[in-house]
C-alpha positions as CSV (number, residue, x, y, z in Angstrom):
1,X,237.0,113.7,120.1
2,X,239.7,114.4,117.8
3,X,240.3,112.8,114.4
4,X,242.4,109.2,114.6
5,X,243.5,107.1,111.8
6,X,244.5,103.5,111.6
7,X,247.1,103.2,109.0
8,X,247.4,99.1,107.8
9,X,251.0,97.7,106.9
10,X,249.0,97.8,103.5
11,X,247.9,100.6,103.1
12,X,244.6,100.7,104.5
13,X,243.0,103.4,106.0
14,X,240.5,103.5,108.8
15,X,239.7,106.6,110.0
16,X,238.3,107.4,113.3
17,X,237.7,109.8,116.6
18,X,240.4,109.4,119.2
19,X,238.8,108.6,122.7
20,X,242.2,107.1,124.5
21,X,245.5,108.8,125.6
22,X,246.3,110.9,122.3
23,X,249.7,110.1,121.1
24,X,250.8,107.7,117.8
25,X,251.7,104.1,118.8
26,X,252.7,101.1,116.3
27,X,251.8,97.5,116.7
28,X,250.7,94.1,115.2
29,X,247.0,94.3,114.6
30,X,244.8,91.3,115.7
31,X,240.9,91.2,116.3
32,X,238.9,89.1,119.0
33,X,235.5,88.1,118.7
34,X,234.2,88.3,122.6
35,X,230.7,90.1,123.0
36,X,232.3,91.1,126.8
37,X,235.7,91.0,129.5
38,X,237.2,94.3,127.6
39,X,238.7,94.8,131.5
40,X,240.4,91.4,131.3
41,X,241.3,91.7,127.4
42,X,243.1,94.9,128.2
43,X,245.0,93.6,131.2
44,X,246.0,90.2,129.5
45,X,249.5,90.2,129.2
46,X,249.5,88.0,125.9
47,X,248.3,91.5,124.5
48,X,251.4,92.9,124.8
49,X,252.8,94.7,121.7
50,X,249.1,94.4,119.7
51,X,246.5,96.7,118.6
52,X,243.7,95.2,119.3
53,X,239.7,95.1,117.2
54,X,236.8,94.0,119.5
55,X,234.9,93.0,116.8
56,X,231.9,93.9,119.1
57,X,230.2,96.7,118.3
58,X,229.6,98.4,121.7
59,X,232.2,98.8,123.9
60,X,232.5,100.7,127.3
61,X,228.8,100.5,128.5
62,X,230.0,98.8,131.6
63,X,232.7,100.8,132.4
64,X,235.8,99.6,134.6
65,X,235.8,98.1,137.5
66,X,238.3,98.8,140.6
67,X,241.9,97.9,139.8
68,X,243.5,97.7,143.5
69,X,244.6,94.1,144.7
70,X,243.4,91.4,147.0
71,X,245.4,90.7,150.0
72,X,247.8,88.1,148.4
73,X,248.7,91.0,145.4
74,X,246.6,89.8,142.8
75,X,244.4,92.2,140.9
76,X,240.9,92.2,142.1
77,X,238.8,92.2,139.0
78,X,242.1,92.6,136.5
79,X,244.3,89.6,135.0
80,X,247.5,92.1,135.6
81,X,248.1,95.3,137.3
82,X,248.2,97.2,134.2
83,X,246.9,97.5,130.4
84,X,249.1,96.1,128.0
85,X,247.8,96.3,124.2
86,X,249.3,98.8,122.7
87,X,246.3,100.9,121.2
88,X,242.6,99.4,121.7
89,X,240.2,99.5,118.3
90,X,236.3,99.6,118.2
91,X,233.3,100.5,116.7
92,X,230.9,102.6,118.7
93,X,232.7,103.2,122.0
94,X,229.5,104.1,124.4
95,X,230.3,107.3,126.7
96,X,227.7,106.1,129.1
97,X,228.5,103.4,131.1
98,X,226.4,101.4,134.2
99,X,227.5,98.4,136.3
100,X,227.4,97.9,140.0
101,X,230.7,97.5,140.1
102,X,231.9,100.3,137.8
103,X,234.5,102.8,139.1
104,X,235.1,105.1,136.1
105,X,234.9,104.8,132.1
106,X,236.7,103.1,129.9
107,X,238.1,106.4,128.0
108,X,239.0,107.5,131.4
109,X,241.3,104.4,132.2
110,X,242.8,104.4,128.6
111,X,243.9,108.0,129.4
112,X,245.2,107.0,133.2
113,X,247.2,104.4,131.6
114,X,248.1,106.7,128.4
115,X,247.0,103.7,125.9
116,X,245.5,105.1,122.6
117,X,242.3,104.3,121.6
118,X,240.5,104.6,118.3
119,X,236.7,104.6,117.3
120,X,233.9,105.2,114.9
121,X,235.9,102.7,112.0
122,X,233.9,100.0,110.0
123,X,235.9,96.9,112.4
124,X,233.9,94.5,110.0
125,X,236.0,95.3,107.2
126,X,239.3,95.7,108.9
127,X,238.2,92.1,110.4
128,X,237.8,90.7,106.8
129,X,240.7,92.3,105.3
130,X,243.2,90.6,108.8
131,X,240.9,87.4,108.0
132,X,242.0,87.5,104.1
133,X,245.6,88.9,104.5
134,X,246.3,87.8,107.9
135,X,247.8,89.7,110.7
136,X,249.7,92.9,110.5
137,X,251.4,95.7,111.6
138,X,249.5,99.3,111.6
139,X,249.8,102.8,113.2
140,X,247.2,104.5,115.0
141,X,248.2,108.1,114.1
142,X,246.1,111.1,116.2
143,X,245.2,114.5,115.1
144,X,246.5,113.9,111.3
145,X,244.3,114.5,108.8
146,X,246.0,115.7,105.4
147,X,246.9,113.4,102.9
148,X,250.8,114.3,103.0
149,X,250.6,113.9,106.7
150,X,249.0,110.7,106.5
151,X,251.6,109.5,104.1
152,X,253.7,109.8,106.5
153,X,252.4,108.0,108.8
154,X,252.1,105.1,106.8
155,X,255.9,105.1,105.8
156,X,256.6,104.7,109.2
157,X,254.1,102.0,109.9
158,X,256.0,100.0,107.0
159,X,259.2,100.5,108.2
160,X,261.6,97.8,109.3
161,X,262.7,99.5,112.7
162,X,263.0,96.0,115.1
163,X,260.7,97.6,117.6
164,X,257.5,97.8,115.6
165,X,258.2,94.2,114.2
166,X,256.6,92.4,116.5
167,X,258.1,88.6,115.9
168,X,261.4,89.5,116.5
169,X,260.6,91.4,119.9
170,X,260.9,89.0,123.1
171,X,257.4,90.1,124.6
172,X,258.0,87.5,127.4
173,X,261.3,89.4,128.5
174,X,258.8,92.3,129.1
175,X,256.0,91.1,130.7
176,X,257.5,88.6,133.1
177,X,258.0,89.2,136.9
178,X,261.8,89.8,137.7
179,X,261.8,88.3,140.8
180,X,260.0,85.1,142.7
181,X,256.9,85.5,144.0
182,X,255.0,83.4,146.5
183,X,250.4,83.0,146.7
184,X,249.7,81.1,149.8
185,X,246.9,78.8,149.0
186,X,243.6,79.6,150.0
187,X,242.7,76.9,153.0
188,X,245.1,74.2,154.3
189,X,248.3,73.8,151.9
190,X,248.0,70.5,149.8
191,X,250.9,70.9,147.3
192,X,253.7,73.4,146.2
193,X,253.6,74.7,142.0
194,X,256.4,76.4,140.6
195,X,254.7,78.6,137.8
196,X,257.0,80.0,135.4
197,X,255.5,83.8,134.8
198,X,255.7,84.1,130.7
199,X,253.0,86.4,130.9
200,X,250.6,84.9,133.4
201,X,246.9,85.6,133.9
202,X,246.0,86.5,136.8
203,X,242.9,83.8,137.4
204,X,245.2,81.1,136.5
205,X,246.7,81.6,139.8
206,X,243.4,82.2,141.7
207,X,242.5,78.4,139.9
208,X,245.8,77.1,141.7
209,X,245.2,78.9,145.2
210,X,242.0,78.0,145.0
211,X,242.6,74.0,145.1
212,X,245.1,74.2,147.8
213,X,248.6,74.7,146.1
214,X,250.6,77.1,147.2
215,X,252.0,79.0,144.1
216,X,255.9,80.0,143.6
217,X,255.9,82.4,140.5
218,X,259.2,82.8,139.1
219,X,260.4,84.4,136.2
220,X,260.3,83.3,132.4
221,X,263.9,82.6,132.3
222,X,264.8,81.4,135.9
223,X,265.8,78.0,136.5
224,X,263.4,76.6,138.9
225,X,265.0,73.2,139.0
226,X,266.6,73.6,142.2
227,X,264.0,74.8,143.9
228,X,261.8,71.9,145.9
229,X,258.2,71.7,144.6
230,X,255.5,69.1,143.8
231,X,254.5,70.6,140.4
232,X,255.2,72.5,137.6
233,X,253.0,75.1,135.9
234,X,254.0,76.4,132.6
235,X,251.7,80.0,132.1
236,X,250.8,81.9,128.7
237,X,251.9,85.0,127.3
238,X,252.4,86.8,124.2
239,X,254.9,87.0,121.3
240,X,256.8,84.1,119.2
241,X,257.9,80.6,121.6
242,X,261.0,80.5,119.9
243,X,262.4,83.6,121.7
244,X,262.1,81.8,124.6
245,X,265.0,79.7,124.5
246,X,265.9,79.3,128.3
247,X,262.7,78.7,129.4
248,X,262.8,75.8,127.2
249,X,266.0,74.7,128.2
250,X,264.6,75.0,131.7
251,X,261.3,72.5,130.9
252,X,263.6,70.2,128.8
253,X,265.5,69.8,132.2
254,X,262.7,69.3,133.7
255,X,261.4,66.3,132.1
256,X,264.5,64.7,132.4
257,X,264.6,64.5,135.6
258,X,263.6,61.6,138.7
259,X,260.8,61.1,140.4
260,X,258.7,62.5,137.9
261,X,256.6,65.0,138.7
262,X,253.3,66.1,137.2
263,X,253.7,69.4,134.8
264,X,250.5,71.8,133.2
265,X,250.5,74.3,130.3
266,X,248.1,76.9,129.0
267,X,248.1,78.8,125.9
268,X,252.2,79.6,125.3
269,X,252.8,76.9,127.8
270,X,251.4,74.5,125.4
271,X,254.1,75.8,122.9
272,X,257.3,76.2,124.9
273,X,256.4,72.4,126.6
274,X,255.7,71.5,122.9
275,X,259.1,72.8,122.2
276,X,261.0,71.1,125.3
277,X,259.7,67.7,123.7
278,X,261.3,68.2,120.3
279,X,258.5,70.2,118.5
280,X,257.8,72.6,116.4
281,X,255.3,75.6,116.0
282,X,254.7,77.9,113.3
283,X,252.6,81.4,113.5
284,X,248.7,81.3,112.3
285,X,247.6,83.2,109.5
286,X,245.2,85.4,112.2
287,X,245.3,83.7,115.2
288,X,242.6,82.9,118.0
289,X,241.5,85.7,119.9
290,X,237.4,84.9,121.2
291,X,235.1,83.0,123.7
292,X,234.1,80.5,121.6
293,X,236.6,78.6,119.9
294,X,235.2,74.9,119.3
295,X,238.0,72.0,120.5
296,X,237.4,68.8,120.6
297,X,239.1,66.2,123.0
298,X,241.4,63.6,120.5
299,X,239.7,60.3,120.7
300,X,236.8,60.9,121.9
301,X,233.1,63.1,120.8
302,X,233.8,65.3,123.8
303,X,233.6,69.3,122.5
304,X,234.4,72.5,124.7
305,X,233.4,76.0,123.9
306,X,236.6,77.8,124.8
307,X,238.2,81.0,125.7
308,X,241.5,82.0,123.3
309,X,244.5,84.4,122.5
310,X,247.2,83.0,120.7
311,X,249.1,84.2,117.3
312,X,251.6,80.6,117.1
313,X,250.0,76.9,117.1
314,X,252.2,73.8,117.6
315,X,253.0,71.1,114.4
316,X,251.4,68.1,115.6
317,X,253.1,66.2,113.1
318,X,256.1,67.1,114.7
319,X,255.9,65.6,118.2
320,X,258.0,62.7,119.1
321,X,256.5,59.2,119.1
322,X,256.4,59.2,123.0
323,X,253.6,62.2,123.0
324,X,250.1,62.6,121.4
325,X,247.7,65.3,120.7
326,X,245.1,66.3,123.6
327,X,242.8,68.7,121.9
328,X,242.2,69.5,118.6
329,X,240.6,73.0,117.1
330,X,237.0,71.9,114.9
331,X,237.8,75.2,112.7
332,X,240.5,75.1,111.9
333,X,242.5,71.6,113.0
334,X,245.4,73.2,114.9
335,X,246.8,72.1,117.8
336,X,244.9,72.6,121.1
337,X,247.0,70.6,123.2
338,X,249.0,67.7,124.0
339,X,250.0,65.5,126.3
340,X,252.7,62.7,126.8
341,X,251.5,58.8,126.7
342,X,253.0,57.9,129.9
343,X,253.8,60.6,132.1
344,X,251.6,62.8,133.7
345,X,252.6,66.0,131.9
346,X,250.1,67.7,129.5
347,X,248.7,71.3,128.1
348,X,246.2,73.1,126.2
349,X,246.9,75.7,123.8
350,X,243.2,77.4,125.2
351,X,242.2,79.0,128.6
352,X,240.8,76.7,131.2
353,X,240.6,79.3,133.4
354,X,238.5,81.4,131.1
355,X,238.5,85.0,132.6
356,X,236.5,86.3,130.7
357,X,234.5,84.0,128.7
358,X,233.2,80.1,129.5
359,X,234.5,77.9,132.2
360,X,234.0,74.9,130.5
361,X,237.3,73.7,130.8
362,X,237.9,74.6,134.5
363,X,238.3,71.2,134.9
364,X,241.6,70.6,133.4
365,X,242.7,72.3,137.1
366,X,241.0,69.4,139.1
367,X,242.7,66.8,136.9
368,X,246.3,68.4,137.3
369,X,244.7,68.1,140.8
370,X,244.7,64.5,140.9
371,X,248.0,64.4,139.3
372,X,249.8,65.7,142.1
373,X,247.7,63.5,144.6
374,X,248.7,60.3,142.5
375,X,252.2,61.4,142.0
376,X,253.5,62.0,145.3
């Protein structure tokens, strides 16, 4: 392996052995917590633009499993049909791998898909020092190991260049599908879901097909209001809600219109529908990014282990009088959903569909469900 070194926004240094694709990428460095689902991590669109930590320790001793598609076009064992962090970060990456259903290494994929990769750094202290400072932007530099070459390096990681700033970047934009996209459901058709593709898991739709809906999957700034549908599903994705301006034009027109029809939200969805209300958000100091985020259901003793990605919350205190919190976060007590007090719209800022990590929540799918049953 060839020398690596992550270069911090302030100044830190981390260095390493390079075991991905071996050129210099740039990115806004977050951590996640998850002891497993690097597979589904890598291919989770909400990545996009981000170096991420597995705070983990061992990574890669299960390999990768196939990444063709199902007959419908979704990914088999993938949330997308490629990788989209922008450099991966761990501790001991294992060379030896063994799973039933492994296909080839993790180092080997990262190089198929020319994504960098760094290991053999201390990830406990780059944890602490995101944890104390918050996110930031680094540079995983390859092959550079002199101090004059490593300075600079870290000039460029602290310059100001728009593309390595990764707030002002509309992730969305790049992540989205550009055209619409239909999943038959799997059995007899029950309902018809527009889902608006911001960045979209890949399980959320196998959730939806699953139950019966037939799923139309347009793109993050379409206007699906014309279309005829019994639902609306509003998907997660990466980067700040308030580039997504259309979309949120979109929803607003959406809840204005007659009959009303029953609307979902995960992760970013929570955010833009948030935003459609009259809300605001605001970007957390490091964000969420594990399996086992505590929430808590508002008014009642009901607490869910949960899976999590997200860099922005919404301001509860900013939601008009006709909507109310759903879920609360027991760390921290963010926002992990809302819902509206007399229509059947609601969200959670978490991943119900949990791939990877605990599928507690799966049955916030049955009770949009129901919503469309009652509805129509």
């Amino acid at each position: 392996m060839r020398p690596a070194t992550l270069i911090l926004d302030d100044g830190s240094h981390f260095a390493g052995q390079s075991f991905g694709y071996e050129r210099d990428t740039t990115g806004e460095v977050v951590f996640n917590t998850a002891m497993t689902g690097y597979p589904e991590s890598l291919t989770d669109p909400s990545y996009a633009g981000q170096i991420l930590t597995l705070t983990y320790p061992l990574i890669g001793n299960y390999g990768v499993p196939p990444t063709g598609t199902d007959a419908s076009g979704l990914p088999l064992f993938m949330e997308s049909d490629r990788i989209h962090v922008a450099a991966l970060v761990v501790a001991d990456y294992s060379t030896a791998y063994s799973h039933w259903n492994a296909q080839e290494s993790l180092s080997e994929w990262l190089k198929r898909e020319q994504v960098p990769a760094i290991t053999g750094i201390d990830t406990r202290r780059l944890t602490r020092i995101l944890r104390e400072h918050g996110v930031m932007r680094g540079r995983i530099v390859i092959g550079k190991t002199g101090s004059h070459e490593l300075a600079v390096a870290a000039t460029i990681a602290n310059d100001t260049d728009e593309e390595t700033d990764y707030g002002s970047v509309n992730w969305v934009e790049r992540v989205s599908c550009h055209e619409v996209v239909t999943y038959p459901p799997l059995g007899k058709k029950e309902y018809r879901v527009v889902l608006v593709d911001c960045g979209v898991k890949a399980n959320i739709i196998r959730c939806l097909t699953r139950r019966g809906i037939e799923v139309v999957r347009v793109p993050w700034d379409y206007d699906f209001n014309h279309l005829p549908f019994d639902g609306l599903f509003l998907a997660n994705g990466p980067g700040n809600p308030d580039l997504c301006e259309s979309t949120v034009a979109n929803i607003r027109k959406f809840l204005g219109t007659s009959p009303v029809r029953p609307l979902m939200g995960i992760c970013l969805g929570n955010q833009l529908l948030a935003k459609a209300a009259g809300a605001r958000t605001y970007k957390l100091k490091y964000g969420h990014r594990s399996h086992n985020q505590p929430v808590r259901q508002v008014g009642t003793n009901r607490c869910f282990i949960t899976s999590q990605n997200h860099g922005y919350a919404v301001d509860t205190n900013t939601l008009p009088d006709d909507w109310e919190p759903l879920f609360v976060n027991m760390n921290d007590g963010s926002n992990e959903g809302i819902r509206h007090k007399s229509h059947p719209w609601m969200s959670a800022q978490f991943h119900p569909e949990a791939c990877s990590g605990p599928v507690d929540t799966e049955f916030l799918f049955d009770e949009f469900l129901q919503l469309l049953t009652t509805t129509r």
